[in-house]
py3Dmol code that shows the C-alpha trace and the ligand (Angstrom):
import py3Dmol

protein = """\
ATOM      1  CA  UNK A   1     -19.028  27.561  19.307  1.00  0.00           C
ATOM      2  CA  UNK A   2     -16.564  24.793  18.378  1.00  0.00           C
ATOM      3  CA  UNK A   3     -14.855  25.730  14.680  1.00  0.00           C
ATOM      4  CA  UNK A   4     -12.763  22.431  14.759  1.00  0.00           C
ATOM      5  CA  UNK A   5     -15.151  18.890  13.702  1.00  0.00           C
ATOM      6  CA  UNK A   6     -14.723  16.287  16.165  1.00  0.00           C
ATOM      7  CA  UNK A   7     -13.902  12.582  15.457  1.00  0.00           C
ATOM      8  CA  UNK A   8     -13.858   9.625  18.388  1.00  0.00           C
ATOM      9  CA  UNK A   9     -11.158   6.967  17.743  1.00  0.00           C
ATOM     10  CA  UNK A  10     -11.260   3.658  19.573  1.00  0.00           C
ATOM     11  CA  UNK A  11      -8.292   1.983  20.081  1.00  0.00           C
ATOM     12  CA  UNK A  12      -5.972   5.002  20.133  1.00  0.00           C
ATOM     13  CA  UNK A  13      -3.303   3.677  22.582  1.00  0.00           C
ATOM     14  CA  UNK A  14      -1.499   2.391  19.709  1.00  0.00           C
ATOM     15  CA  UNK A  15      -1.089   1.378  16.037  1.00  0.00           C
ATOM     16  CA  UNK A  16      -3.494   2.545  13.857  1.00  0.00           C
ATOM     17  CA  UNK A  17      -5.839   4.189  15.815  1.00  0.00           C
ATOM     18  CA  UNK A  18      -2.977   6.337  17.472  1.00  0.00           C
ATOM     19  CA  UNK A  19      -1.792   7.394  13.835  1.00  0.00           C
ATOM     20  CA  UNK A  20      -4.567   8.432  12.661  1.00  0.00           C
ATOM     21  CA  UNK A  21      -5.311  10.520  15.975  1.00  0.00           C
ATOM     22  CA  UNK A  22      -1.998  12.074  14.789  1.00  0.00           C
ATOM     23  CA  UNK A  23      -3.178  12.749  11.642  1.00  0.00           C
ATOM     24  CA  UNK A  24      -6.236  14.195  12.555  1.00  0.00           C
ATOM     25  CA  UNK A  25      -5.105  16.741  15.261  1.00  0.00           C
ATOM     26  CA  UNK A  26      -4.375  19.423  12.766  1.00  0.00           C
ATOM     27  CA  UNK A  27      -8.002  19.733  11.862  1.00  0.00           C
ATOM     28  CA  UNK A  28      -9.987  17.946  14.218  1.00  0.00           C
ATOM     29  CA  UNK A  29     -10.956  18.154  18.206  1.00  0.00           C
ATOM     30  CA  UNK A  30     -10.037  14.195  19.250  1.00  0.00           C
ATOM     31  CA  UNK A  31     -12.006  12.042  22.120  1.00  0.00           C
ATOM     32  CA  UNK A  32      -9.240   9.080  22.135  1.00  0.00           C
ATOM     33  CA  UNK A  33     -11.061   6.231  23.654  1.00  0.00           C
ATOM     34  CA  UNK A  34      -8.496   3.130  24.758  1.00  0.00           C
ATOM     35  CA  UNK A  35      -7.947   0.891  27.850  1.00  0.00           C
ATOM     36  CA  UNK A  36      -4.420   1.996  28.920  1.00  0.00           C
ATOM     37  CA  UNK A  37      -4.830   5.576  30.278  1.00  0.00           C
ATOM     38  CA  UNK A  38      -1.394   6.103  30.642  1.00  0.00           C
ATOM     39  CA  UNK A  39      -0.965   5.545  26.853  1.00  0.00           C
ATOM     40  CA  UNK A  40      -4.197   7.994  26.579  1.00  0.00           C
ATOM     41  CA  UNK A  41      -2.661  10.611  28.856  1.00  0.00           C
ATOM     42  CA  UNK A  42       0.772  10.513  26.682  1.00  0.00           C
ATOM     43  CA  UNK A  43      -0.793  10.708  23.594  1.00  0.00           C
ATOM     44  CA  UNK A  44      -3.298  13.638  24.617  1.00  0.00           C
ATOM     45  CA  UNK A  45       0.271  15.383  26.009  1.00  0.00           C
ATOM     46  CA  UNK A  46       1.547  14.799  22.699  1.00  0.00           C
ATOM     47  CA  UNK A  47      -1.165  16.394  20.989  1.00  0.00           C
ATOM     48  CA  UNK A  48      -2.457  19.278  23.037  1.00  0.00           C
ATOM     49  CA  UNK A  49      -0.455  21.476  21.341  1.00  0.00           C
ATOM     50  CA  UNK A  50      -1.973  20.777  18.235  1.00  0.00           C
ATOM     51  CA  UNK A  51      -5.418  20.410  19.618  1.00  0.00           C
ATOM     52  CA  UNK A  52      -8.240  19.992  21.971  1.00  0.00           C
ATOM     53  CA  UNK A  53      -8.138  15.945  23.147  1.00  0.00           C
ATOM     54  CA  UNK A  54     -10.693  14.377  25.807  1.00  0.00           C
ATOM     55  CA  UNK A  55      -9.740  10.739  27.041  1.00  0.00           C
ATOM     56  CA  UNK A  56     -12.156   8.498  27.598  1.00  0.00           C
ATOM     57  CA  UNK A  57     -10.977   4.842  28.902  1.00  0.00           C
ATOM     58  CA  UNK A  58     -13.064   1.766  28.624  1.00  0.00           C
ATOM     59  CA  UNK A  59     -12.477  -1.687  27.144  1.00  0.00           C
ATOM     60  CA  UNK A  60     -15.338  -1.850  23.561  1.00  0.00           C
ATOM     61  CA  UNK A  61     -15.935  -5.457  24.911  1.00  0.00           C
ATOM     62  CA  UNK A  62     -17.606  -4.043  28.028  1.00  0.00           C
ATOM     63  CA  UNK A  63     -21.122  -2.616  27.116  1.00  0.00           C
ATOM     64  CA  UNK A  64     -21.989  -0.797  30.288  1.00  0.00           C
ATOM     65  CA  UNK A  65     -18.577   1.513  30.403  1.00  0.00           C
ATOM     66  CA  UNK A  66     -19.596   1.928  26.743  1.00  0.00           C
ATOM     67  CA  UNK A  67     -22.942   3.713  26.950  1.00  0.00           C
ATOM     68  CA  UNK A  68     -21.631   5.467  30.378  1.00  0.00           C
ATOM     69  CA  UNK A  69     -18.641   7.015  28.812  1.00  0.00           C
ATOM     70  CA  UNK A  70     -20.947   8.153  25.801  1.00  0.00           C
ATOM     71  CA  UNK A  71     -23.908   9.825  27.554  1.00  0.00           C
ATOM     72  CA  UNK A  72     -21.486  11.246  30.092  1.00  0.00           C
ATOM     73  CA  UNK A  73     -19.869  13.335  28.109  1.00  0.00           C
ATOM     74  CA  UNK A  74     -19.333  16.792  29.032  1.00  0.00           C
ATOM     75  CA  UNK A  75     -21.692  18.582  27.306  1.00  0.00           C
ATOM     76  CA  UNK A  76     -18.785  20.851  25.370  1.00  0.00           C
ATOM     77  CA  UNK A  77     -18.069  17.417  23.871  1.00  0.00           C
ATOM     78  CA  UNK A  78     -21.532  16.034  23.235  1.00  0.00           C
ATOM     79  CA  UNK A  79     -21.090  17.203  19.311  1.00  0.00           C
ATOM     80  CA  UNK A  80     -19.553  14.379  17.384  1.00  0.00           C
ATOM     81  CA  UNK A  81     -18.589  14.040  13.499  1.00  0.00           C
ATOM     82  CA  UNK A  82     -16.747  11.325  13.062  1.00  0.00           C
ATOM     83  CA  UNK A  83     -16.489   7.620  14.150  1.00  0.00           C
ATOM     84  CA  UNK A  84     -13.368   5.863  13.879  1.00  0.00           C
ATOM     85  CA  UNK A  85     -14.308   2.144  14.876  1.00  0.00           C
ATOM     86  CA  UNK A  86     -11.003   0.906  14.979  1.00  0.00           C
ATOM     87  CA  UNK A  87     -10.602  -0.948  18.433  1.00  0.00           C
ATOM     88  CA  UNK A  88     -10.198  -4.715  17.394  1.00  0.00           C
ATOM     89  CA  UNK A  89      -7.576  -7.315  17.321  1.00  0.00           C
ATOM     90  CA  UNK A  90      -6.853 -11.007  16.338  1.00  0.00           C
ATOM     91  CA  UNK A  91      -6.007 -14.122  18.994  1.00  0.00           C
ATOM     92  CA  UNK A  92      -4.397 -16.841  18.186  1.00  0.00           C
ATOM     93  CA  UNK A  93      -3.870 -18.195  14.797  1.00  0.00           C
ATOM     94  CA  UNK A  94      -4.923 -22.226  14.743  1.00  0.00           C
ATOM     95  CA  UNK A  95      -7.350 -24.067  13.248  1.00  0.00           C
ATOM     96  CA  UNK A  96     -11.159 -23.946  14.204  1.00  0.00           C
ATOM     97  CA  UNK A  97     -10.726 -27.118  16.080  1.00  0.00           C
ATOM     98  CA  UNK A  98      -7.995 -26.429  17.588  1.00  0.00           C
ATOM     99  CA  UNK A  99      -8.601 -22.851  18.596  1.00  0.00           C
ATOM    100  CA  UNK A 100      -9.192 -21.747  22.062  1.00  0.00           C
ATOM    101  CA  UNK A 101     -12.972 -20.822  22.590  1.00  0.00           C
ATOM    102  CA  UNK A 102     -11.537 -18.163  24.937  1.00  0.00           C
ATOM    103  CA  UNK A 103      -9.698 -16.398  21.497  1.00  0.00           C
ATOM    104  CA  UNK A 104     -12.590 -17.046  19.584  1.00  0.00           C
ATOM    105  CA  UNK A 105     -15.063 -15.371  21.755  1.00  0.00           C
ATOM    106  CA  UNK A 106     -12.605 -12.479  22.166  1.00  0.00           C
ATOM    107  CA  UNK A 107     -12.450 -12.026  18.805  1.00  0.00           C
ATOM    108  CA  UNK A 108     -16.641 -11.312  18.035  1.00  0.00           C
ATOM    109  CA  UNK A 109     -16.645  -9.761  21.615  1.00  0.00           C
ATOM    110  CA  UNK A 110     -14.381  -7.075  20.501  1.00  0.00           C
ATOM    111  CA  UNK A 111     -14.161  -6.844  17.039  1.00  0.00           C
ATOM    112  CA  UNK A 112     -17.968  -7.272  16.205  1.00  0.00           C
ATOM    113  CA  UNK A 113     -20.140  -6.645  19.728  1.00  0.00           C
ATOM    114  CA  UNK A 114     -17.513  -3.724  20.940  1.00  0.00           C
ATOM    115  CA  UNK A 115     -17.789  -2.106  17.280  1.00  0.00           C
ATOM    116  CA  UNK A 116     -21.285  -2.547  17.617  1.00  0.00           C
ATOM    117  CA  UNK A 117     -22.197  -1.029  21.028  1.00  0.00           C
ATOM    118  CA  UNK A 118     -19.849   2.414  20.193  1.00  0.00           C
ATOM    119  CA  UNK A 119     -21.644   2.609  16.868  1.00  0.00           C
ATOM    120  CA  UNK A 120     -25.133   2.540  19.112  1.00  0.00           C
ATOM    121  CA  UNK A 121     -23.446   4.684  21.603  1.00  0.00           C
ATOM    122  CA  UNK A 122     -22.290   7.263  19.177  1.00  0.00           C
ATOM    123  CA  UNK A 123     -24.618   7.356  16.250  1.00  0.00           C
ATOM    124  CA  UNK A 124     -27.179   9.517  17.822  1.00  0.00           C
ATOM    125  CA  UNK A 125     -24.580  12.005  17.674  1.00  0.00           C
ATOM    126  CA  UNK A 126     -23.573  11.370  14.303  1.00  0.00           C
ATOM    127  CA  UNK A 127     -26.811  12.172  13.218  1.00  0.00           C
ATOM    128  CA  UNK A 128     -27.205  15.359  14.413  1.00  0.00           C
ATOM    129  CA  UNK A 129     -23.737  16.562  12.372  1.00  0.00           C
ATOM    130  CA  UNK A 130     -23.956  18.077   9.227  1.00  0.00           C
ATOM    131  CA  UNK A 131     -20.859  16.026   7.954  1.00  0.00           C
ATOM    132  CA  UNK A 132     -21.449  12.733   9.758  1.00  0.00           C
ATOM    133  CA  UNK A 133     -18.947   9.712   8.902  1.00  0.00           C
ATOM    134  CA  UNK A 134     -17.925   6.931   9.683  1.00  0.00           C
ATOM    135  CA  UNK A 135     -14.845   4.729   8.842  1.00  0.00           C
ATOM    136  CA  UNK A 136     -14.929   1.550  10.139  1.00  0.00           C
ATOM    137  CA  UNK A 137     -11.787  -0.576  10.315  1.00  0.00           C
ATOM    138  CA  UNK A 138     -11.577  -3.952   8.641  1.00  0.00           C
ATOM    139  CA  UNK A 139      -9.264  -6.128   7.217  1.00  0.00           C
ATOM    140  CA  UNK A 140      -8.404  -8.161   3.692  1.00  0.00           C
ATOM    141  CA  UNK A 141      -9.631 -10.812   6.411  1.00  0.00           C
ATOM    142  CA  UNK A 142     -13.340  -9.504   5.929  1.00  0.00           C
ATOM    143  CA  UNK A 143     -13.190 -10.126   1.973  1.00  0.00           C
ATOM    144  CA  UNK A 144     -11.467 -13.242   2.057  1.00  0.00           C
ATOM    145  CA  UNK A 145     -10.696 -15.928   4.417  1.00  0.00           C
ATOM    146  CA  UNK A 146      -7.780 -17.513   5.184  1.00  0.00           C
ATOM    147  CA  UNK A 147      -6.384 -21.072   6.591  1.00  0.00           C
ATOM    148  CA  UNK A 148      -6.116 -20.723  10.655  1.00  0.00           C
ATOM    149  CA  UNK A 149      -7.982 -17.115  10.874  1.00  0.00           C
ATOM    150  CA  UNK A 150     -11.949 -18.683  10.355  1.00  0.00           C
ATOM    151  CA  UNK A 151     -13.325 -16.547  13.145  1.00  0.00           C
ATOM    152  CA  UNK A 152     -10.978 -13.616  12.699  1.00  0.00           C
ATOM    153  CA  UNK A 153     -12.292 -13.832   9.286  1.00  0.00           C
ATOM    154  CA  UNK A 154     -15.725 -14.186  10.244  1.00  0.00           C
ATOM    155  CA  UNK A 155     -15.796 -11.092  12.658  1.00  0.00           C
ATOM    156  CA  UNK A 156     -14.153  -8.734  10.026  1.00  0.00           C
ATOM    157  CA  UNK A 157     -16.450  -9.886   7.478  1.00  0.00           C
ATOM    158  CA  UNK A 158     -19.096  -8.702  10.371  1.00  0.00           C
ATOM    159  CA  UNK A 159     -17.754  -5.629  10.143  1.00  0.00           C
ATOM    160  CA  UNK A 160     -17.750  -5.322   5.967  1.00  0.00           C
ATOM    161  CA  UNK A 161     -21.888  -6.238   6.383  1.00  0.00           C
ATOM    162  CA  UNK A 162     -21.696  -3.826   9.244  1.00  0.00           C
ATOM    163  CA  UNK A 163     -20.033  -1.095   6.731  1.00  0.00           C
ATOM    164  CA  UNK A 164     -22.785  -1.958   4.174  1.00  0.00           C
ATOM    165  CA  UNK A 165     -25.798  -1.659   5.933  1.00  0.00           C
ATOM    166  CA  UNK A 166     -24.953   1.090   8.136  1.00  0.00           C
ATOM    167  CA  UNK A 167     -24.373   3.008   4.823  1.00  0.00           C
ATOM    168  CA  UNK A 168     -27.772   2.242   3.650  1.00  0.00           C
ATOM    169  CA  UNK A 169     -29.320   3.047   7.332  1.00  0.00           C
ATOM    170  CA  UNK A 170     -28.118   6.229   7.668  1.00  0.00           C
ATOM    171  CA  UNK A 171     -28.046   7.614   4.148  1.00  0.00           C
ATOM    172  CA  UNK A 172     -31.223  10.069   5.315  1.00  0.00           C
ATOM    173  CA  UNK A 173     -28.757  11.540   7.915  1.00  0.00           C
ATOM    174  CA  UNK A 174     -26.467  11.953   5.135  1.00  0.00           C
ATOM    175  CA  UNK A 175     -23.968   9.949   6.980  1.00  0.00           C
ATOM    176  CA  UNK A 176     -20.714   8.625   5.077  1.00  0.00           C
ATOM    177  CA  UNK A 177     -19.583   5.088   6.368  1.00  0.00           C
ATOM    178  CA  UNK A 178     -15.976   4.412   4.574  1.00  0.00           C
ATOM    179  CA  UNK A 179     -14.923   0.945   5.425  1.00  0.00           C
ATOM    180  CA  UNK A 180     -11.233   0.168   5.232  1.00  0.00           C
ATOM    181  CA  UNK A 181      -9.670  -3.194   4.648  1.00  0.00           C
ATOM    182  CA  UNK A 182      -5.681  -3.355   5.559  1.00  0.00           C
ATOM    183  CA  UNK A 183      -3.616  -6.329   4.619  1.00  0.00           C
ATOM    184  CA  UNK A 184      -0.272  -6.456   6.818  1.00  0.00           C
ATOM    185  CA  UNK A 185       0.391  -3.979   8.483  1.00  0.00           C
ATOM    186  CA  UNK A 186       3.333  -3.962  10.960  1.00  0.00           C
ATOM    187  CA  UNK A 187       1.779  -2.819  14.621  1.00  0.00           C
ATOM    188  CA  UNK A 188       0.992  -4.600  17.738  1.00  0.00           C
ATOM    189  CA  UNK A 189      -1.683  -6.896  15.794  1.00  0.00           C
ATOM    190  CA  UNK A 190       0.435  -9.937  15.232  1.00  0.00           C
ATOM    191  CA  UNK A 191       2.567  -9.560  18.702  1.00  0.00           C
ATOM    192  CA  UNK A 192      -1.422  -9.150  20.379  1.00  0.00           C
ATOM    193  CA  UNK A 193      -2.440 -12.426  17.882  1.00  0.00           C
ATOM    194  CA  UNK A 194       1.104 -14.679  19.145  1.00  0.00           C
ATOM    195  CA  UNK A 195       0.372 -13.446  22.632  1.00  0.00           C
ATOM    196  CA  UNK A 196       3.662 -11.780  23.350  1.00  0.00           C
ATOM    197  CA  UNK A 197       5.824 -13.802  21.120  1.00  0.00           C
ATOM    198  CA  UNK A 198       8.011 -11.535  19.571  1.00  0.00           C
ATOM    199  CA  UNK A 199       9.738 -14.059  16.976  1.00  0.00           C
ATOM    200  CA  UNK A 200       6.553 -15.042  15.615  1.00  0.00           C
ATOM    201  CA  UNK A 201       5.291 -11.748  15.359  1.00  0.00           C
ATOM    202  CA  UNK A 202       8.196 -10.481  13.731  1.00  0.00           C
ATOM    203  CA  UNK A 203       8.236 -13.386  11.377  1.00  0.00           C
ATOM    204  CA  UNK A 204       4.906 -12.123   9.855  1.00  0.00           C
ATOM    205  CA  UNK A 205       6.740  -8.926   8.791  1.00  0.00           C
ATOM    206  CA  UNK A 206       9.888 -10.337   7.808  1.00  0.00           C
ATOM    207  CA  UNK A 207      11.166 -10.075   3.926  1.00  0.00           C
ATOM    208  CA  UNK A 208       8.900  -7.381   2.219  1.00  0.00           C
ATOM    209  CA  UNK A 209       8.065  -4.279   3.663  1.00  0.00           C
ATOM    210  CA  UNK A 210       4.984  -4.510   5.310  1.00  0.00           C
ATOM    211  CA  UNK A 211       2.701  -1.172   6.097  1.00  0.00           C
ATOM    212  CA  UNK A 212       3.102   0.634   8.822  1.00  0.00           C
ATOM    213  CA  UNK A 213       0.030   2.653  10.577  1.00  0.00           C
ATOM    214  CA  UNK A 214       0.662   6.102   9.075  1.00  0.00           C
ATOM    215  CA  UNK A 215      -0.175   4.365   5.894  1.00  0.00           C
ATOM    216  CA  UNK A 216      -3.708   3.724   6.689  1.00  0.00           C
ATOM    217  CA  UNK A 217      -3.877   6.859   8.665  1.00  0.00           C
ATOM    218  CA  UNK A 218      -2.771   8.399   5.628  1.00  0.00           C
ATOM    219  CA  UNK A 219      -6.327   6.627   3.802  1.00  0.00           C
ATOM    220  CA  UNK A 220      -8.642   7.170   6.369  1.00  0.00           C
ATOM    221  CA  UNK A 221      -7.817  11.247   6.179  1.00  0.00           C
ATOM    222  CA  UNK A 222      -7.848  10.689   2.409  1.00  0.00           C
ATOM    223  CA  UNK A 223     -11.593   9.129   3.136  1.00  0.00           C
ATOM    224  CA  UNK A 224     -12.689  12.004   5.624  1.00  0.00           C
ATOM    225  CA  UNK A 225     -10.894  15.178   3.286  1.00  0.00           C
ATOM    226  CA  UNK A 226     -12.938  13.688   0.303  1.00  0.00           C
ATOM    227  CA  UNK A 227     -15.674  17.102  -1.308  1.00  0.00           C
ATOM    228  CA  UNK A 228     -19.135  16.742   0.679  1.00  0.00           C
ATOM    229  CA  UNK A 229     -21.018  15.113  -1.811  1.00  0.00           C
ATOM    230  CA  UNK A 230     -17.869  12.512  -2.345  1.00  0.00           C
ATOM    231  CA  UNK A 231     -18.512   9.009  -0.606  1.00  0.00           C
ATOM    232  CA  UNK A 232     -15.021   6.560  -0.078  1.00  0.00           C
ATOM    233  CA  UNK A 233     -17.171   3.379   0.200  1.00  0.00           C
ATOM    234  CA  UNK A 234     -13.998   0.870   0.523  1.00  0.00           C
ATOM    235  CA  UNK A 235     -10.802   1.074   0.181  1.00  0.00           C
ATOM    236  CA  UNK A 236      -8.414  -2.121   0.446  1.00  0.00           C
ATOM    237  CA  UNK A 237      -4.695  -1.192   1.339  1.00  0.00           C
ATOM    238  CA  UNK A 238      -1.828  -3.626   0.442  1.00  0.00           C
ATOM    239  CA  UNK A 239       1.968  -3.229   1.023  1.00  0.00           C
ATOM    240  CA  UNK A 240       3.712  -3.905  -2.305  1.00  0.00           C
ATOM    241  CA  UNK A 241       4.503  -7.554  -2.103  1.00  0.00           C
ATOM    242  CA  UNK A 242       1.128  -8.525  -1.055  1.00  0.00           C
ATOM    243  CA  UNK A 243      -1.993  -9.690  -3.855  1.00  0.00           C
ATOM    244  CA  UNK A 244      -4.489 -11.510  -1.274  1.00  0.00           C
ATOM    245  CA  UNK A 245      -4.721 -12.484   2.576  1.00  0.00           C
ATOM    246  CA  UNK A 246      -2.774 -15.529   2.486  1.00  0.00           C
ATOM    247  CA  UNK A 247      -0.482 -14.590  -0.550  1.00  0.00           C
ATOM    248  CA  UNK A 248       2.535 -12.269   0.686  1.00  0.00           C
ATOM    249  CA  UNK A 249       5.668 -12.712  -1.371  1.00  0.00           C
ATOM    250  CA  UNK A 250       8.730 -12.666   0.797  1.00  0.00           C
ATOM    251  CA  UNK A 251      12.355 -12.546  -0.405  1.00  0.00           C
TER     252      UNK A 251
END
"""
ligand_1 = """\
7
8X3
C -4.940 -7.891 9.533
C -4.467 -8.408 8.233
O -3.996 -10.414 6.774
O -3.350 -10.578 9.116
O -6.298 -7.895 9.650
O -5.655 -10.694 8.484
S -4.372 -10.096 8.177
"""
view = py3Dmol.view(width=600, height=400)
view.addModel(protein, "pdb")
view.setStyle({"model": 0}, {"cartoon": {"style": "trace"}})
view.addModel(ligand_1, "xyz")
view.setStyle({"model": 1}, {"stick": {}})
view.zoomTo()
view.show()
């Protein structure tokens, strides 16, 4: 019998899927799903003293590896609580017209079709928990959108709809679904969006201080800790010097 709740993470190689598997270690068992194993294998070092971690390595974008890793799980891991859908990124910033078709199809392939496949995957597990949740990661980019990011925009305000109706879906499981929309936060995103260009991505961060991924970490265990009958719908998460997608004052 497993005392320890379990909670999959996607995108746990890094940023803020990898904080908040820090977070959670004290009080959950962790499946850390991510396409660099190594990163997987370091991370599950780092944590085994803390906890029981299973890796599980495929890309969200590929449907297949998906639903294989899911209904292949060993069967001492086939009890799941929590969902954090937090695999995505951005590609490019241009606008529409000039954006690749490459980034933009990235872009719904991972941060709208990959969210969706896990949640498909996983939710049949969900269900059977007595404290089923889960947080799905979204952006200040789902509520509003800004000049160059149109499809980014678009595929995190996917995932707000996504946050919405899932909550109504499942709400005779007795499923929580806590969406959570970060402005900047200072993490691979904007060297993964600049595709490896470090000045630009540092540029994004430069002259306020920007969040870092402990911070949201830090709201999605705030989300998950909440009493039973408690239900963090949204929660939008700022640095200081930040009022809206676009507007970031910088000294
Ligand atoms: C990340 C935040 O403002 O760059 O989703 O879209 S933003």
């Amino acid at each position: 019998m497993n005392t320890k709740r379990t909670a999959l993470i996607t995108g746990a190689s890094s940023g803020i899927g990898m904080a908040t598997a820090k977070i959670l270690a004290k009080n959950y068992r962790l499946i850390i799903c991510g396409r660099r194993q190594n990163r997987l294998d370091e991370l599950k070092d780092l944590l085994a003293k803390e906890t029981e971690v299973l890796t599980l390595n495929f890309d969200v974008r590929d449907k297949s590896s998906v639903f294989n890793a899911i209904e292949n799980l060993p069967e001492h891991w086939k009890s799941i609580d929590v969902l954090i859908n937090n695999a995505g990124n951005a590609h490019g910033l241009a606008t529409f017209d000039a954006a690749e078709l490459d980034d933009l199809e990235a872009m719904i392939d991972i941060n709208v079709k990959g969210l969706i496949y896990v949640s498909k995957a996983v939710i049949p597990l969900i269900k059977q928990s007595e404290n089923g949740h889960i947080v799905n990661i979204s952006s200040i980019a789902g509520k509003e959108v800004y000049p160059n990011g149109a499809t980014y925009c678009a595929s995190k305000a996917a995932v707000e709809s996504l946050s919405k109706g899932m909550r109504f879906d499942l709400l005779p499981f007795g499923v929580k679904v806590t969406n959570v929309a970060p402005g900047a936060v200072e993490t691979e995103f904007s060297l993964v969006r600049f595709k490896g260009n470090q000045e630009k991505s540092d540029n994004v961060y430069a002259g306020f201080e920007p969040l870092v991924a402990e911070d949201i970490a830090d709201a999605i265990a705030y989300a998950l800790n909440a009493p039973k009958h408690v239900q963090i719908a949204d929660v939008t998460i700022f640095p200081r010097a930040q009022a809206s997608g676009a507007t970031i004052y910088k000294k």
